[in-house]
C-alpha positions in Angstrom: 91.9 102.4 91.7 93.5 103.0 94.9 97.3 103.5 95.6 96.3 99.6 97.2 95.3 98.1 94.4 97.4 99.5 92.1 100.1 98.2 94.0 98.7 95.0 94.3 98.6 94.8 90.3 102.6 95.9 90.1 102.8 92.9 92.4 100.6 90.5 90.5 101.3 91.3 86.8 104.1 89.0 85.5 106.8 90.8 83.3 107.3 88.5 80.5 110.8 88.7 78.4 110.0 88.1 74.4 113.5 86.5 73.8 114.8 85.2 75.4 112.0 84.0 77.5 111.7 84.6 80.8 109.1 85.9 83.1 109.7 88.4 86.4 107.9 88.2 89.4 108.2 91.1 91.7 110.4 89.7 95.0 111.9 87.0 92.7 115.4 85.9 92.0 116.0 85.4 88.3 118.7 83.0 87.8 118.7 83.7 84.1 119.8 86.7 84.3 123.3 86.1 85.8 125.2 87.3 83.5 123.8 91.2 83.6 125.2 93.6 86.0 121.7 94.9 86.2 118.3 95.3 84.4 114.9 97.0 83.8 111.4 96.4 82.4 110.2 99.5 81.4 107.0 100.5 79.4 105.6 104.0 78.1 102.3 102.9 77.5 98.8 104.4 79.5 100.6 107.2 81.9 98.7 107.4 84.8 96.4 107.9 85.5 95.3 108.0 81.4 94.4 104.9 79.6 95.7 106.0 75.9 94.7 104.6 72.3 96.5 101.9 71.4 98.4 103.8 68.2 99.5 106.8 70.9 100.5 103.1 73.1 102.9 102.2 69.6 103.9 105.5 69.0 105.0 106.2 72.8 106.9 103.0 72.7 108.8 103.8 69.8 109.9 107.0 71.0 111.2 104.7 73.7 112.6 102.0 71.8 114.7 105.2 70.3 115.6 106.3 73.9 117.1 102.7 74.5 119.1 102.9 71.3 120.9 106.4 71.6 121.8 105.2 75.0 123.7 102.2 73.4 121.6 99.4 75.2 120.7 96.7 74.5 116.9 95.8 74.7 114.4 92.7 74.3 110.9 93.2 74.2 108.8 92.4 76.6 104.8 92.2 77.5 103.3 93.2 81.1 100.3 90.8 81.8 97.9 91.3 85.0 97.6 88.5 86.7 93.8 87.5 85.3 95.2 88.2 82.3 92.7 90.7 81.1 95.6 93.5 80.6 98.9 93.5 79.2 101.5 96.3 77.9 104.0 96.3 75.6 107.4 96.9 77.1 111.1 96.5 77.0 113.5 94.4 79.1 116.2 96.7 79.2 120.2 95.8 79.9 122.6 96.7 81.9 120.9 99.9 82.9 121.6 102.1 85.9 118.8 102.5 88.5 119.2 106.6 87.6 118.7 106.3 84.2 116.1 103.6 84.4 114.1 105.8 86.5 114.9 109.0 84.2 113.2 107.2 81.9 110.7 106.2 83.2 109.5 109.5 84.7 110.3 110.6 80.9 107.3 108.8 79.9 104.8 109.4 82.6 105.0 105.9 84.3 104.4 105.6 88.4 107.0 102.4 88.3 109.3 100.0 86.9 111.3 96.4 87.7 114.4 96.3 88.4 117.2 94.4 89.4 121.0 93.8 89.7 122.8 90.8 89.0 122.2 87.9 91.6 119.5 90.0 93.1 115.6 90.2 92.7 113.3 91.6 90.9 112.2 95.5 92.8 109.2 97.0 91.8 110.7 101.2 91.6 108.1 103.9 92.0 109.2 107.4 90.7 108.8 110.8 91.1 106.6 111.9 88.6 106.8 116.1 88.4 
């Protein structure tokens, strides 16, 4: 794929919140989230540019899920579905997270972006700085 339409998938792929349920759009307010100072949608699974088994997918996320915890955050979890529906990823819809941490982890796990957003705002697609 090309830096285009990888973008273009970012853009297109519909960040879905487990519980409670809500989905993110990148470029869209979400009202229901009003009551955080700020958020992130984070996944660990297929670092670009490699597409991993699913098990190393489960495992990866774990080790995140763990992450999230020694922070003291709280997490839902959360899917990432293109938009013809033909890919998804597990993820996590994390809480009240900084930008800097969100992207530490982020880059921690070999992923080229993330949502984000603060309280009132919308939802930013984030690229990082991968070493």
């Amino acid at each position: 794929m090309t830096n285009q339409q990888i973008h273009q998938a970012f853009l297109g792929t519909t960040y879905k919140v487990l519980n409670p349920v809500i989905d993110i759009k990148i470029n869209s307010k979400i009202t229901a989230l009003h009551s955080l100072t700020s958020w992130a949608f984070i996944t660990a699974w297929n670092p670009l540019p490699e597409v991993l088994p699913l098990e190393a997918n489960k495992d990866r996320n774990h080790q995140l899920a763990q992450d999230i915890k020694n922070l003291g955050l709280q997490y839902s979890h959360g899917i990432g579905v293109s938009e013809d529906e033909q890919w998804s990823e597990e993820s996590f819809f994390i809480e009240n997270i900084t930008l800097e941490k969100a992207n530490e982890l982020a880059v921690k796990y070999g992923q080229l972006a993330f949502v984000w957003g603060e309280k009132n705002g919308i939802a930013t697609l984030v690229y990082t700085i991968l070493p």
